[in-house]
C-alpha positions as CSV (number, residue, x, y, z in Angstrom):
1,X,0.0,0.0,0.0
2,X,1.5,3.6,-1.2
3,X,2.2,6.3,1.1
4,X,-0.3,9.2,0.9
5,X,2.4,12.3,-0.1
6,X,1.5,15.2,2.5
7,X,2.1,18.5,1.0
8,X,4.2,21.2,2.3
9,X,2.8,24.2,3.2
10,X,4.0,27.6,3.1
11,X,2.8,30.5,5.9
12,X,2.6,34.5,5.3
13,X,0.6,36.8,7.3
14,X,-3.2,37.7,6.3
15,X,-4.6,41.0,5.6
16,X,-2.7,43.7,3.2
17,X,0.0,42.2,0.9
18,X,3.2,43.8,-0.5
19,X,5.7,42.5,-3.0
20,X,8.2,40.8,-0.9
21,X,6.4,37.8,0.4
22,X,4.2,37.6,-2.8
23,X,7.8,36.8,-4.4
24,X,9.3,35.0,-1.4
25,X,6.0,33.0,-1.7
26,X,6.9,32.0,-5.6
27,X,10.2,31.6,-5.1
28,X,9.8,28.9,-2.4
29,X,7.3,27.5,-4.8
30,X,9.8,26.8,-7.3
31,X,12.5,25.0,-4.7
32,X,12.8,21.1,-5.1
33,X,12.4,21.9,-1.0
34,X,8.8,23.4,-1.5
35,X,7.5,22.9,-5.0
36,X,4.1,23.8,-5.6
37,X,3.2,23.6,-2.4
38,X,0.2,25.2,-0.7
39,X,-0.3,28.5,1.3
40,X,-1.2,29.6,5.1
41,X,-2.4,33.2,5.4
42,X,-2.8,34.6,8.8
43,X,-1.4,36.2,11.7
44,X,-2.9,33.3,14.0
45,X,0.5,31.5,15.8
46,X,-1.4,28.0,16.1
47,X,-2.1,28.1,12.3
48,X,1.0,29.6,11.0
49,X,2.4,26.2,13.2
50,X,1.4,23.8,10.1
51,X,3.4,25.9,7.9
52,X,6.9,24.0,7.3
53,X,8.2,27.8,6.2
54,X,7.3,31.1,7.4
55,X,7.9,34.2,5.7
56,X,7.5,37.8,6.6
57,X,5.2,36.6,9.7
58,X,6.4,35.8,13.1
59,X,9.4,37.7,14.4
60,X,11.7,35.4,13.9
61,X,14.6,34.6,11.6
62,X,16.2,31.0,11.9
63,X,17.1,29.1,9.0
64,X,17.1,25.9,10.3
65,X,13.8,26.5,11.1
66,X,12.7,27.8,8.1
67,X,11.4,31.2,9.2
68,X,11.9,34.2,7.2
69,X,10.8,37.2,9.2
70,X,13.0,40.7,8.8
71,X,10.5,43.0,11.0
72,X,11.5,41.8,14.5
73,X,14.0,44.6,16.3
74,X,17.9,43.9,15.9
75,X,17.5,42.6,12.6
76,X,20.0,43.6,10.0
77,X,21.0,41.2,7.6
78,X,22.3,41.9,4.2
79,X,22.9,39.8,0.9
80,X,26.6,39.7,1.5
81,X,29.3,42.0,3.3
82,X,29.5,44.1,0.3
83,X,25.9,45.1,0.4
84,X,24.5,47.3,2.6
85,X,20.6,47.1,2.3
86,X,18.4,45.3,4.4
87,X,16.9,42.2,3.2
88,X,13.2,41.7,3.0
89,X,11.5,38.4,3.2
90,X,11.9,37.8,-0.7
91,X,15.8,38.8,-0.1
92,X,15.7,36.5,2.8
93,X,14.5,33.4,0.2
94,X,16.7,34.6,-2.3
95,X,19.9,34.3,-0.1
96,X,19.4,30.9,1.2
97,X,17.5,29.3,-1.6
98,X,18.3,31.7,-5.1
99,X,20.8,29.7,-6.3
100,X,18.0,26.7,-6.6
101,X,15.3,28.9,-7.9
102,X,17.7,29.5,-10.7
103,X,18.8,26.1,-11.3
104,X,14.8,25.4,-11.2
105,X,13.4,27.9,-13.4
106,X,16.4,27.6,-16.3
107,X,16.4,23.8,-16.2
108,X,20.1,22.9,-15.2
109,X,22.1,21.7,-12.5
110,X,22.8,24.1,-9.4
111,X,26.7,23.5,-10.0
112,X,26.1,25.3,-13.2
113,X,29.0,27.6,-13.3
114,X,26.7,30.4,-15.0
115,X,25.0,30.1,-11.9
116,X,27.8,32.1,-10.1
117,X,27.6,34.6,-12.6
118,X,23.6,34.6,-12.3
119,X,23.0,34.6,-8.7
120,X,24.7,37.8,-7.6
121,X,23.3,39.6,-10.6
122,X,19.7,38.8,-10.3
123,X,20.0,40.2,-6.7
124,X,21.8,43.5,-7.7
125,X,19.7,43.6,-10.5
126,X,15.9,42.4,-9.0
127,X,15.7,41.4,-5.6
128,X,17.9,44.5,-3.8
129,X,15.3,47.0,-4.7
130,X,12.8,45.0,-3.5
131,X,14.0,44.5,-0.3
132,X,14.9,49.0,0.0
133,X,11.6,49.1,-0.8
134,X,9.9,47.1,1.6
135,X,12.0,48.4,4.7
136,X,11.8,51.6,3.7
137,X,15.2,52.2,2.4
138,X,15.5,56.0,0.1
139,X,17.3,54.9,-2.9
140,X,18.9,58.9,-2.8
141,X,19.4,61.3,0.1
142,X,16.1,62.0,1.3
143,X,16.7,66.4,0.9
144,X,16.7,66.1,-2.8
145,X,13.0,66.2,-4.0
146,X,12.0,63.6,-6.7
147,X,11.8,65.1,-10.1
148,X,8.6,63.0,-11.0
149,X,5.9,60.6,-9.1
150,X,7.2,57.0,-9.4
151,X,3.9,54.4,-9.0
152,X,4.9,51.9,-12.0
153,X,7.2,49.9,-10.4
154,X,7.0,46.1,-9.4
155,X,6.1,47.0,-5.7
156,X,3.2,49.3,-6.6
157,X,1.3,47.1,-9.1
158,X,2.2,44.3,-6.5
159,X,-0.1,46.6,-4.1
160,X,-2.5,47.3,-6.6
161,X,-4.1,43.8,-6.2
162,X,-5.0,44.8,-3.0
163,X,-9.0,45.7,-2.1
164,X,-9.7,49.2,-2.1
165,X,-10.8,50.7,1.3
166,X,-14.0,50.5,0.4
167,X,-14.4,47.2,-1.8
168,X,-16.2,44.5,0.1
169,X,-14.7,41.4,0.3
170,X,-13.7,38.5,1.7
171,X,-10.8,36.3,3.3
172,X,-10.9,34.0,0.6
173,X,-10.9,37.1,-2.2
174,X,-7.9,38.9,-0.7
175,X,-5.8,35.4,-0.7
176,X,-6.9,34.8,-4.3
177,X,-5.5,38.7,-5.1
178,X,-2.3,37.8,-2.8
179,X,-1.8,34.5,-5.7
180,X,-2.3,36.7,-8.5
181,X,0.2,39.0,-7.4
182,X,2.9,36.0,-6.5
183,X,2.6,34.9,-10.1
184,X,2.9,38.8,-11.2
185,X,6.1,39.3,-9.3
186,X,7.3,35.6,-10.3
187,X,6.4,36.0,-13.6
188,X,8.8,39.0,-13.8
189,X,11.6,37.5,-12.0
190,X,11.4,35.1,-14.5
191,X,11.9,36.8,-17.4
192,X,14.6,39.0,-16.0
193,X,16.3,35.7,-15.1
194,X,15.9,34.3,-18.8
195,X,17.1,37.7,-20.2
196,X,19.7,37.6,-18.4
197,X,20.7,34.1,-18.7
198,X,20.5,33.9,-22.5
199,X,21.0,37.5,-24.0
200,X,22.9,39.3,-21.1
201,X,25.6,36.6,-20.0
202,X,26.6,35.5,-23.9
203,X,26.7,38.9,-24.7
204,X,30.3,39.2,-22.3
205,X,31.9,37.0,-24.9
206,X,31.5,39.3,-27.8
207,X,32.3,42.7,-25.3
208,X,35.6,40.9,-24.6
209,X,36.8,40.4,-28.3
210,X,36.2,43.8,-29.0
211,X,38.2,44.9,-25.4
212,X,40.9,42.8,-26.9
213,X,41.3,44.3,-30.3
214,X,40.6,47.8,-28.9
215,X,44.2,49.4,-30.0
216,X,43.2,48.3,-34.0
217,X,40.9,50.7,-33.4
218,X,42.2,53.2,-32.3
219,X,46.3,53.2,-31.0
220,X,45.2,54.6,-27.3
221,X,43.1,52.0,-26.7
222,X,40.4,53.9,-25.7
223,X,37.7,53.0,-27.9
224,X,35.9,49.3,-29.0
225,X,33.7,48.2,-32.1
226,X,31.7,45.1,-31.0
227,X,30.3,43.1,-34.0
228,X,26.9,43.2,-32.9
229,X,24.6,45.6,-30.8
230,X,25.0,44.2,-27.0
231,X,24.1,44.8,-23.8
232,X,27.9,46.0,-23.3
233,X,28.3,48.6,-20.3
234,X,28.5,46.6,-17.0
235,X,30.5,43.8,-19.3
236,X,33.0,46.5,-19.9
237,X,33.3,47.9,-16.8
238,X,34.1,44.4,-15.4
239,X,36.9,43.6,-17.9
240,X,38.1,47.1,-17.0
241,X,38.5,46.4,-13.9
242,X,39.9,42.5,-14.4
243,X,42.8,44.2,-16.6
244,X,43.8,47.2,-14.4
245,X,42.4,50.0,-16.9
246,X,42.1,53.3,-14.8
247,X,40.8,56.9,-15.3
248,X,44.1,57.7,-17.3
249,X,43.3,54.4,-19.7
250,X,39.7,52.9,-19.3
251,X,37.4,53.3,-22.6
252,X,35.5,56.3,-23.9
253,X,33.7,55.4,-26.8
254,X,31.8,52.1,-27.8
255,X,31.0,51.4,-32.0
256,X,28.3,49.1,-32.8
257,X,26.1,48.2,-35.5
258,X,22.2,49.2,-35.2
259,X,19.3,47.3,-36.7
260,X,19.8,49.3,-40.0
261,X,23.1,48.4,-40.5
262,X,24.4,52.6,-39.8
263,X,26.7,52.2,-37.0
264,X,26.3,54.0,-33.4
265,X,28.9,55.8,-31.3
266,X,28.1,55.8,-27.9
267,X,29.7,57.0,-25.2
268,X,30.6,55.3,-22.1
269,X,29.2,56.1,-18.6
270,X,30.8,56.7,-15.3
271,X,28.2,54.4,-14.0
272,X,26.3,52.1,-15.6
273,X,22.8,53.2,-14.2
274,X,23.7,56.7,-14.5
275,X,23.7,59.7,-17.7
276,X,27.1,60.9,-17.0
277,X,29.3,60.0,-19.7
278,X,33.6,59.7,-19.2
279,X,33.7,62.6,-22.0
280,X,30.7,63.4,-24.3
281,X,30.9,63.8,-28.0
282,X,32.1,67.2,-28.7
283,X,29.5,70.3,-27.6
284,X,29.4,71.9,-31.1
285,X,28.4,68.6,-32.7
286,X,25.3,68.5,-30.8
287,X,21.9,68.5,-31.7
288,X,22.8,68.1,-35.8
289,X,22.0,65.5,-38.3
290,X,22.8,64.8,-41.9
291,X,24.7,67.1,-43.9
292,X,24.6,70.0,-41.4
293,X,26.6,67.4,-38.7
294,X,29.5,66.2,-41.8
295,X,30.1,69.7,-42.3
296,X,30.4,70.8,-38.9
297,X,32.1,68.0,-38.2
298,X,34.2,67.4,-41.7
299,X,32.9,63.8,-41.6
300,X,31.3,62.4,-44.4
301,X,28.0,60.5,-43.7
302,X,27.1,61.6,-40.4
303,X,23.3,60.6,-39.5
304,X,23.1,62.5,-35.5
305,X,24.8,63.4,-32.4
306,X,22.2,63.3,-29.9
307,X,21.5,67.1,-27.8
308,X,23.1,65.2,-24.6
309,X,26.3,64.7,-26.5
310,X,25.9,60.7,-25.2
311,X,25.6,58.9,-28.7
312,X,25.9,59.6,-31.6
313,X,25.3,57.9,-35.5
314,X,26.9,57.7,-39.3
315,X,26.4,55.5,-42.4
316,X,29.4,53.5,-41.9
317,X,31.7,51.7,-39.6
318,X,34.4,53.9,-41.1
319,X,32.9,57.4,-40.5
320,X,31.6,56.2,-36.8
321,X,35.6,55.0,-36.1
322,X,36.3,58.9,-37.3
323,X,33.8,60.1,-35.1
324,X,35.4,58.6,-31.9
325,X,38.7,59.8,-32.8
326,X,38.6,63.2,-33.1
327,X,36.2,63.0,-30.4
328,X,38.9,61.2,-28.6
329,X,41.8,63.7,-29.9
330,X,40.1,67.2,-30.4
331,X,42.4,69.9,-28.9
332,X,42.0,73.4,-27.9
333,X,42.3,75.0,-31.3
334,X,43.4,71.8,-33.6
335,X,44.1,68.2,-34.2
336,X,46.2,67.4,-37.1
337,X,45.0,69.3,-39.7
338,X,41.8,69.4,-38.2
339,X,39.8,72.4,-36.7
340,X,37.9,72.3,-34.0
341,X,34.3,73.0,-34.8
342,X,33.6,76.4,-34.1
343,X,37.4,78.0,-33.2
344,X,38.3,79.8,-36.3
345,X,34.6,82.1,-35.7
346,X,35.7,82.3,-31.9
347,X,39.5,83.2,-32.7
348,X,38.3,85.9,-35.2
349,X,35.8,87.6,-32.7
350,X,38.6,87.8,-30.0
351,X,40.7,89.7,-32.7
352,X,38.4,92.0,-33.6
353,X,37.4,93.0,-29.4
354,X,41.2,94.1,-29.8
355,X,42.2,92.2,-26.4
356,X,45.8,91.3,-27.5
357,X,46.4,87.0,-27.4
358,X,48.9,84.5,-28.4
359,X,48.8,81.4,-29.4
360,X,50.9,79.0,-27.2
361,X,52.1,75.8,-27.9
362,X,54.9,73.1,-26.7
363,X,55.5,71.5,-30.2
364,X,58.9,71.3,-31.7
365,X,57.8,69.1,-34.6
366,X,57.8,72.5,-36.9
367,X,58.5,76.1,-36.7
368,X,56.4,79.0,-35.9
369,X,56.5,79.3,-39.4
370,X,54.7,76.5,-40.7
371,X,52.4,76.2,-37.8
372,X,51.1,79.6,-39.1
373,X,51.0,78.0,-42.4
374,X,49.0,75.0,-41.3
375,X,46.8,77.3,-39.5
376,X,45.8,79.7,-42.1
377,X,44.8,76.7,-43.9
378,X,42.2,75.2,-41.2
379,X,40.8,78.9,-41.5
380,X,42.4,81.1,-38.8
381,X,43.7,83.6,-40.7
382,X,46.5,84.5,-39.2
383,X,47.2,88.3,-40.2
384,X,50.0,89.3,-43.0
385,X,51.9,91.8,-41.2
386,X,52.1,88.7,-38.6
387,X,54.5,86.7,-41.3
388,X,57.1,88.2,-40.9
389,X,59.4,85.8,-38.4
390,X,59.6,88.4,-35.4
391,X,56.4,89.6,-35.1
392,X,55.2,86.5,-35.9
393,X,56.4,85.3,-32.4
394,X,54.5,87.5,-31.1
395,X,51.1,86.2,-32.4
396,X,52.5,82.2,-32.2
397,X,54.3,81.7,-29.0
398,X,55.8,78.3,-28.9
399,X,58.3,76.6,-26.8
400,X,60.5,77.2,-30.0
401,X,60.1,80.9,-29.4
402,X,61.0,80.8,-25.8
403,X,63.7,79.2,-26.2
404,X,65.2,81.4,-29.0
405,X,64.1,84.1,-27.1
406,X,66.4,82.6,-24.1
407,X,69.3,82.1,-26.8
408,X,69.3,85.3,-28.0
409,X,69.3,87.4,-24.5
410,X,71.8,85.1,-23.2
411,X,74.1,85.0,-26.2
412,X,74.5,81.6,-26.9
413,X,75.5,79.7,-29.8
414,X,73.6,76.5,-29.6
415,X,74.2,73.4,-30.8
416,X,70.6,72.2,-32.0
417,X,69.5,68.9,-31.5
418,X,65.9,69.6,-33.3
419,X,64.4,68.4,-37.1
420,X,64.9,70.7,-40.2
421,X,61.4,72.0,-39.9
422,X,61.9,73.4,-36.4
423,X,65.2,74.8,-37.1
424,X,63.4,77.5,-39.5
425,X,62.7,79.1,-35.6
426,X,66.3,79.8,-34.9
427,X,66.9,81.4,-38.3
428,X,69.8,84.5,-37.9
429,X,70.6,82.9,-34.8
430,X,74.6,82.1,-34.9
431,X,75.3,78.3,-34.6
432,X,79.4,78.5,-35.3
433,X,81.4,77.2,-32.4
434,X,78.3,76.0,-29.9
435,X,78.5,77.1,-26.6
436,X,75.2,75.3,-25.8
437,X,73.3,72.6,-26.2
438,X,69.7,72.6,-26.6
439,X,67.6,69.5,-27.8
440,X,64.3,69.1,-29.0
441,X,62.3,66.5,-30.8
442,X,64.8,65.4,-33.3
443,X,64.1,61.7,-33.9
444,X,66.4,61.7,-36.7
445,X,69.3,63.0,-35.2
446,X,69.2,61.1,-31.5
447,X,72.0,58.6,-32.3
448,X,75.0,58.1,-30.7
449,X,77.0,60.0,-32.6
450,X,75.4,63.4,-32.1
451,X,74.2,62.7,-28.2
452,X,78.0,61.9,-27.9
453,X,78.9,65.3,-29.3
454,X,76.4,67.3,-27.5
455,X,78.0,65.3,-23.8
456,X,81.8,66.2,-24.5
457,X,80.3,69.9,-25.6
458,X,78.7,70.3,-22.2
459,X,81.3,67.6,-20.2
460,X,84.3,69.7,-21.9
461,X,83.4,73.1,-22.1
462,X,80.7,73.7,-19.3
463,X,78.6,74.4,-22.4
464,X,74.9,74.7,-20.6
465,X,72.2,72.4,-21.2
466,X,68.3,73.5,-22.4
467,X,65.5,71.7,-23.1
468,X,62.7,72.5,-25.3
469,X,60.7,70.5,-23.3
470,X,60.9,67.5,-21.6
471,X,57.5,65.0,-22.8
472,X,58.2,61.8,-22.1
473,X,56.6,60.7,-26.1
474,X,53.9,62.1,-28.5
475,X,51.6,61.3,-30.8
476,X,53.6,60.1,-33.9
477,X,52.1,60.2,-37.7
478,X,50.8,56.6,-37.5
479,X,49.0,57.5,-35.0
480,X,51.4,55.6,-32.2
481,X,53.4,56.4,-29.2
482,X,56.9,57.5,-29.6
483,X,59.7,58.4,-27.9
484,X,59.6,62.1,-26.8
485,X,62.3,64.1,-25.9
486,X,62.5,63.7,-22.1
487,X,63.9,60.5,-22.6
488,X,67.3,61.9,-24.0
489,X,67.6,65.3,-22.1
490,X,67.5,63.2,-19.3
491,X,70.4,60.7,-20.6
492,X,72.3,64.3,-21.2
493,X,71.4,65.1,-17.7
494,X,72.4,61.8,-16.4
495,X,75.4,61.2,-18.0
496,X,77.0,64.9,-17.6
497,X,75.6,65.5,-13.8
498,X,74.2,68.8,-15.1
499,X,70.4,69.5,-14.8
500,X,68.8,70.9,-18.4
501,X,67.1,74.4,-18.0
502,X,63.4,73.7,-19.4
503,X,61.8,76.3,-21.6
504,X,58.5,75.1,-22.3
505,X,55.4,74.9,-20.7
506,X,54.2,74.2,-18.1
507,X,57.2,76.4,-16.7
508,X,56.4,79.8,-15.1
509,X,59.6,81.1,-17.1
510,X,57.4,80.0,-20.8
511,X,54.3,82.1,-19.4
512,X,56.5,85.3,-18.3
513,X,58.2,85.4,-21.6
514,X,54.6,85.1,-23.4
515,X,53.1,87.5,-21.5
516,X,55.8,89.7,-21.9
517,X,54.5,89.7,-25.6
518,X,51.4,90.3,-24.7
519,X,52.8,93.9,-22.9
520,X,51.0,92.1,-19.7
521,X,54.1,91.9,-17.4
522,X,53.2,93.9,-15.0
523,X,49.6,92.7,-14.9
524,X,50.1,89.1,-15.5
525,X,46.9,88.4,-13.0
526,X,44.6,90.2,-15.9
527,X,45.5,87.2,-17.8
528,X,43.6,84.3,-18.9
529,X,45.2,80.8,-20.4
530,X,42.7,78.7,-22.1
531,X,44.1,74.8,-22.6
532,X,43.0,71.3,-22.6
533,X,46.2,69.9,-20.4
534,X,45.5,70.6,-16.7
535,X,48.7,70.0,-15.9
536,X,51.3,71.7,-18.9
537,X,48.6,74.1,-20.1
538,X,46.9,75.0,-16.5
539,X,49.4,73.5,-13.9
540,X,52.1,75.4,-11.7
541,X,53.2,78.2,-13.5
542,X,49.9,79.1,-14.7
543,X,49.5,79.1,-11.1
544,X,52.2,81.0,-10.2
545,X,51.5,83.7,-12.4
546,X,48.1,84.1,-11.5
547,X,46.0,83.6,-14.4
548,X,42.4,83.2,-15.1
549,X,42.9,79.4,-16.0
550,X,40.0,77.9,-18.0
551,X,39.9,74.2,-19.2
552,X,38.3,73.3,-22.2
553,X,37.0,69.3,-22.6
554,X,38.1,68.7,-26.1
555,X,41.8,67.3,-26.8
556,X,44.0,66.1,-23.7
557,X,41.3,66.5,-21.2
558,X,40.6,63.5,-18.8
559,X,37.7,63.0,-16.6
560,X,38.8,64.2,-13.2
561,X,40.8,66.9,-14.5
562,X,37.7,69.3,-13.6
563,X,38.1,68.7,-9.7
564,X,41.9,69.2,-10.4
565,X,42.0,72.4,-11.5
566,X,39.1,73.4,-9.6
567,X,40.9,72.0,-6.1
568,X,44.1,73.7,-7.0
569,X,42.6,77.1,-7.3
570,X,43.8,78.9,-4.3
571,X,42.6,82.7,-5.2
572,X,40.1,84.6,-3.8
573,X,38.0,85.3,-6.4
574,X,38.1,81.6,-8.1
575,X,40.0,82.0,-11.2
576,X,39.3,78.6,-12.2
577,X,36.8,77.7,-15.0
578,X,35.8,75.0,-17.5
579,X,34.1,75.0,-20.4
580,X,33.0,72.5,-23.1
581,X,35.4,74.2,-25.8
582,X,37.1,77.1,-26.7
583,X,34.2,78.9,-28.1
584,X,32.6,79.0,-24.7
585,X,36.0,79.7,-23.0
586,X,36.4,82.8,-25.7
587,X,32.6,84.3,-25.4
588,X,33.2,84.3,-21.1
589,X,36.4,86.5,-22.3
590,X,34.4,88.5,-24.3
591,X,31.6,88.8,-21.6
């Protein structure tokens, strides 16, 4: 004769339900412990007895005793010691029996390996809000007012199956609303577990081989092209993380593929649940489609840049890989032979308010000279009676022109460890029997031969030694890393026991030369430096003169490099600024 099978019964309180034990209730449900077993409402202790688990009822939490109450005083238990949010009764289920519920509603084994994966997620994910709601947990500071009325969520049409205040009914109808509500709030944790499971998890795979390939894309490293559209932000953000990226190398911009085969450029967020981005497309793209955004942009086939500057669109893989890298390498006035969108209108209203400006650069790669050449042909314009090689130093001020400037008042003959096209800077300057040495970027001429030189020069005759600059490498013409010239001043350096006397920026000697240009010396706190580099651009002797200093987010700037210029603003007055791009920077000038 066969055993009668007694079924298990599960226990909750009567009366008004909310979310947490209408889950906890289907969760249990789905356990090979308690499957499909039947339900106890009521607050009565003799009845709630029968039950073999209890849940949100009682006052007591045990385990081993299969009693899931979180309302008694002196409870505070959490998912995990990372979490800090109290659990509910669903959380309560969910810690000791989630792993099973996911087993049981995907079909597989709890070893699973996914199941690792799954179980944390679907409580970060599902279950953790849940359980803020139902204690009464603010999901923001409570002084900041809500910008909207939130009653769609899971909790709220959870309550809305219970009986209005003045509906009639019965025992029986209220537990008949509490099961259509446990089905609700299963239903959904359902299909967040099977979207998670099978479109979420795979999708890690396909993140990862783009992470991997990220420097085809572009040589920093700081953008990917997945293959296909993906769930991809909290997959990133992990592999990040796994492989040491930082502020100083994690990724900007993600490429994919949209369901018209145009491809998207989106940028990447702080956070994933959050709208700020790591560095938005550039402002003056914003808010312009079609042919208006290619020739704003000079990017053929552009479709959009969205108004928030978070994603943005073009016909081809091509044009969206050109998008992110100007958008990665936009400077303050120029990339390349590129302008930035906007400067040459903004550089021509500053010279017509008369205020007198330079422009100021480290580079050593060409002369003052061709740099003017380069940009006249982006559009600036720079003015005829400017050509001519001194005066022209006046309206380009590079670390070129500092450091003939320092030649010349110092009557040196310098040997000149620089390329051809930077040696049109030291024009009429006499070269015959060097008494100096001074080095800039000269890839071509750092070999043995000629560092040797330059040592028994400085070793034999006390010859001093001056640096252009000293950056450690720059941004070659294949678009990689290379070797600047830091590396070899310091060799000199080394190899002499003599210290180089450093010309360019971000020395306070550069900034007292240019605004000696600019007839300012006397007033050098009426002056403003506009850059991209908080450090060479805005850093200490920008400081030390006392400048207005105003960062612009286009070209070298980093995310962080707001609070750093902002914390290292020590005037009274908060002299500190930043702006999207130079055209903001210029109309605040011009204010």
């Amino acid at each position: 004769m066969a055993a009668k099978m007694v079924r298990k019964l599960i226990g909750t309180h009567s009366g008004h339900f909310h979310c947490d034990e209408a889950l906890a209730v289907y969760m249990l449900r789905q356990t090979a412990a308690f499957k499909d077993a039947g339900l106890i409402r009521s607050r009565d202790p003799a009845k709630l007895a029968e039950a073999d688990v209890v849940v949100d009822v009682g006052g007591v939490y045990d385990s081993d005793a299969h009693k899931y109450d979180h309302h008694q005083r002196g409870f505070f238990e959490t998912f995990d010691d990372k979490h800090k949010t109290k659990l509910s009764s669903a959380g309560l289920v969910y810690k000791h029996f989630g792993r099973n519920v996911i087993a049981s509603l995907l079909d597989v084994d709890e070893q699973d390996p996914k199941i690792d994966v799954l179980f944390p997620k679907i409580y970060d994910d599902f279950i953790e809000a849940l359980d803020g709601n139902d204690n009464g947990i603010a999901q923001y500071p409570t002084d900041i007012t809500p910008a909207y009325r939130e009653s769609t969520s899971l909790p709220s049409r959870v309550g809305a199956f219970n009986p209005w205040w003045n509906q009639s009914v019965t025992e029986a109808d209220v537990d008949a609303r509490f099961e259509q509500a446990s089905q609700l709030a299963g239903s959904e944790l359902r299909d967040k577990l099977l979207y998670t499971a099978n479109a979420w998890l795979p999708a890690r795979e396909l993140v990862k081989s783009a992470f991997q390939k990220r420097s085809e894309i572009h040589p920093s490293g700081r953008v990917i092209a997945l293959e296909r559209s993906c769930p991809w932000k909290e997959h990133l953000l992990d592999l990040e993380r796994e492989n040491g990226l930082n502020g100083e190398t994690n990724i900007l911009y993600v490429l994919y593929p949209d369901e018209s085969n145009n491809w998207r450029i989106q940028c990447v967020p702080v956070k994933p649940e959050g709208f700020e981005n790591r560095k938005s497309l550039p402002e003056v793209w914003r808010g312009y489609r079609d042919a208006a955004l290619s020739e704003i942009s000079r990017i053929p086939d552009c479709i959009f840049v969205h108004a928030g500057g978070f994603i943005g669109g073009n016909k081809t893989r091509h044009g969206a890989t050109e998008m992110a890298r100007l958008a990665l390498e936009i400077g303050t006035l120029h990339i390349d032979k590129k302008e930035i969108p906007g400067a040459v209108n903004a550089i021509r209203k500053l010279r017509e308010s008369g205020l007198p400006f330079r422009f100021a650069t480290n580079t050593t790669k060409e002369s003052p000279q061709r740099l003017r050449s380069k940009l006249d042909a982006l559009g600036f314009e720079v003015q005829d009676h400017e050509s001519i090689p001194t005066s022209l130093y006046r309206q380009i001020f590079t670390s070129l022109s500092a450091c003939r400037d320092l030649v010349v008042s110092k009557n040196l003959r310098p040997m000149l460890l620089m390329e051809n096209a930077a040696l049109e800077a030291f024009e009429g300057v006499d070269c015959s029997s060097p008494n100096a040495v001074v080095v800039g970027l000269a890839p071509s001429k750092f070999d043995y031969a000629t560092l040797n030189t330059a040592f028994r020069l400085i070793m034999d005759t006390g010859a001093p030694l001056i640096a252009v600059h000293k950056a450690r490498y720059f941004a070659d013409k294949d678009e990689e890393l290379s070797m600047g010239p830091g590396g070899f001043v310091q060799a000199l350096e080394y190899a002499t026991g003599t210290s180089a006397t450093v010309v360019g920026k971000p020395t306070k000697s550069f900034f007292e030369l240019a605004v000696a240009e600019l007839g300012m010396s006397t007033m050098p706190q009426n002056v403003a430096m506009i850059g991209d580099d908080v450090s060479a651009d805005l850093g200490e002797g920008a400081i030390e003169m006392g400048f207005y200093r105003y960062l612009v987010k286009t070209g070298k700037y980093k995310e962080g490099d707001d609070d750093k210029l902002i914390s290292s603003d020590k005037s009274a007055e908060g002299k500190s600024k930043v702006f999207d791009s130079i055209v903001e920077a210029i109309d605040h000038v011009l204010q």
